[in-house]
C-alpha positions as CSV (number, residue, x, y, z in Angstrom):
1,X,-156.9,89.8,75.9
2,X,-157.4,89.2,80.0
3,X,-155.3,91.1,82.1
4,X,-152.1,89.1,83.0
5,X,-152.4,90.1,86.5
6,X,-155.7,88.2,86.7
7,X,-154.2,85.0,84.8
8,X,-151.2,85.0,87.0
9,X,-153.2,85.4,89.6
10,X,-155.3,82.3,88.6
11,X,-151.9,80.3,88.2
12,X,-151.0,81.4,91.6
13,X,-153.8,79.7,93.0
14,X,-153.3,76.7,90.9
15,X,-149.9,76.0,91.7
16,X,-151.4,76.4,96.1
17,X,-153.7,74.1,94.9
18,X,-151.6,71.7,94.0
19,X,-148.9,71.9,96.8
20,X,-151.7,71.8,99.3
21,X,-153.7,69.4,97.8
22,X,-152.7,66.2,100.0
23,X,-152.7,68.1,103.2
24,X,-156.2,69.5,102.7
25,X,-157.5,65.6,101.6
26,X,-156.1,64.6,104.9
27,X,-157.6,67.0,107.0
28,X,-161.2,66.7,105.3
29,X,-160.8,63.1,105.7
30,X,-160.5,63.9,109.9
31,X,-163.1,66.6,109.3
32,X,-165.5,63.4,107.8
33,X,-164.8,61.0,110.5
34,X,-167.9,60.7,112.6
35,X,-165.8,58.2,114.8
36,X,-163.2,60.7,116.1
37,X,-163.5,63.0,119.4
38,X,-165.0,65.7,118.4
39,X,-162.0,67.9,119.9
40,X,-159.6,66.0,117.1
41,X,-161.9,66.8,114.6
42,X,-162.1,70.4,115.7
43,X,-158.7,70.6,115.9
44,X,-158.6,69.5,111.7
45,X,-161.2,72.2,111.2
46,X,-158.4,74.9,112.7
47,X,-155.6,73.4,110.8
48,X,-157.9,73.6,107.7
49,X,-158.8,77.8,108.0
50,X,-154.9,78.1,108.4
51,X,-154.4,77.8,104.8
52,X,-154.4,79.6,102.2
53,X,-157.5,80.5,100.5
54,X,-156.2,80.3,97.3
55,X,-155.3,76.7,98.1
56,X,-158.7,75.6,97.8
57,X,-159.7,74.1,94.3
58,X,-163.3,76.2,94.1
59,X,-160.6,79.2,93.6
60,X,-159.6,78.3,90.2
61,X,-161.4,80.0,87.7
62,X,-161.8,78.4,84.6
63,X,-159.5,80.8,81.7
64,X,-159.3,80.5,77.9
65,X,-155.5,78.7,77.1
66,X,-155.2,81.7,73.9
67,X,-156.8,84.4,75.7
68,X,-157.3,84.5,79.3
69,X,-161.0,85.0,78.8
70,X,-162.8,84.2,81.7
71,X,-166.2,83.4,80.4
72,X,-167.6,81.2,77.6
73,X,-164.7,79.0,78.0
74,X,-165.1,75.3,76.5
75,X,-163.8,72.9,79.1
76,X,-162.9,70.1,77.3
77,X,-160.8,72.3,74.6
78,X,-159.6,75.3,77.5
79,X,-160.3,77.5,75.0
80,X,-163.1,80.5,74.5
81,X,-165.9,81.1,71.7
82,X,-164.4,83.2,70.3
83,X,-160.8,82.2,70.5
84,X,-162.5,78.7,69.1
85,X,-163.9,80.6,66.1
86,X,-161.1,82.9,64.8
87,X,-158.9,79.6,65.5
88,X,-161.6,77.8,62.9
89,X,-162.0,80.6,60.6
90,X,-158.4,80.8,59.7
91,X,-158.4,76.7,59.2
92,X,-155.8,76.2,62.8
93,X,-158.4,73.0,63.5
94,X,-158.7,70.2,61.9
95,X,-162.2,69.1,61.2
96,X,-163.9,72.4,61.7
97,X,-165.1,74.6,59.0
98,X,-167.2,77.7,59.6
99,X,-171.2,77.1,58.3
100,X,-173.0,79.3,55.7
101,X,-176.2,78.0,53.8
């Protein structure tokens, strides 16, 4: 089990990610625009360091749903190895049986 400081930590950042997500499309958007004064975009680029950190979404750390594992985490099931194989072992999902030959 993950320390719950680190997944709260990780759920911090994904609910800054969320509240700041429009503002930092907006901004990038200016940042982009090759057809703006370069002051205005400059300007953007300020407005952009002023925010959080944690609002960015290359802050969110991928985290096992079960666990809180940080590595070897499936993304389409949000779920870890080895959470995925006691989870199979003991029959929790449907379709997958543990092999032996």
């Amino acid at each position: 089990m993950a320390k719950t400081s680190a997944v709260q930590k990780n759920l911090k950042r994904i609910k800054l990610v969320k509240k700041y997500a429009k503002k930092r499309a907006e901004l990038k958007k200016i940042i982009k625009n090759k057809k703006l004064d370069l002051s205005q975009r400059f300007e953007a680029q300020l407005k952009l360091n002023k925010l959080p950190n944690n609002s960015a979404k290359i802050r969110i750390r991928n985290r096992c749903e079960v666990s809180g594992r940080p590595h070897g985490v499936y993304r389409k099931l949000r779920i870890s190895r080895i959470a995925l194989r006691d989870m199979a072992s003991s029959g929790k999902i449907p379709g997958i049986t543990k092999s032996s030959w």
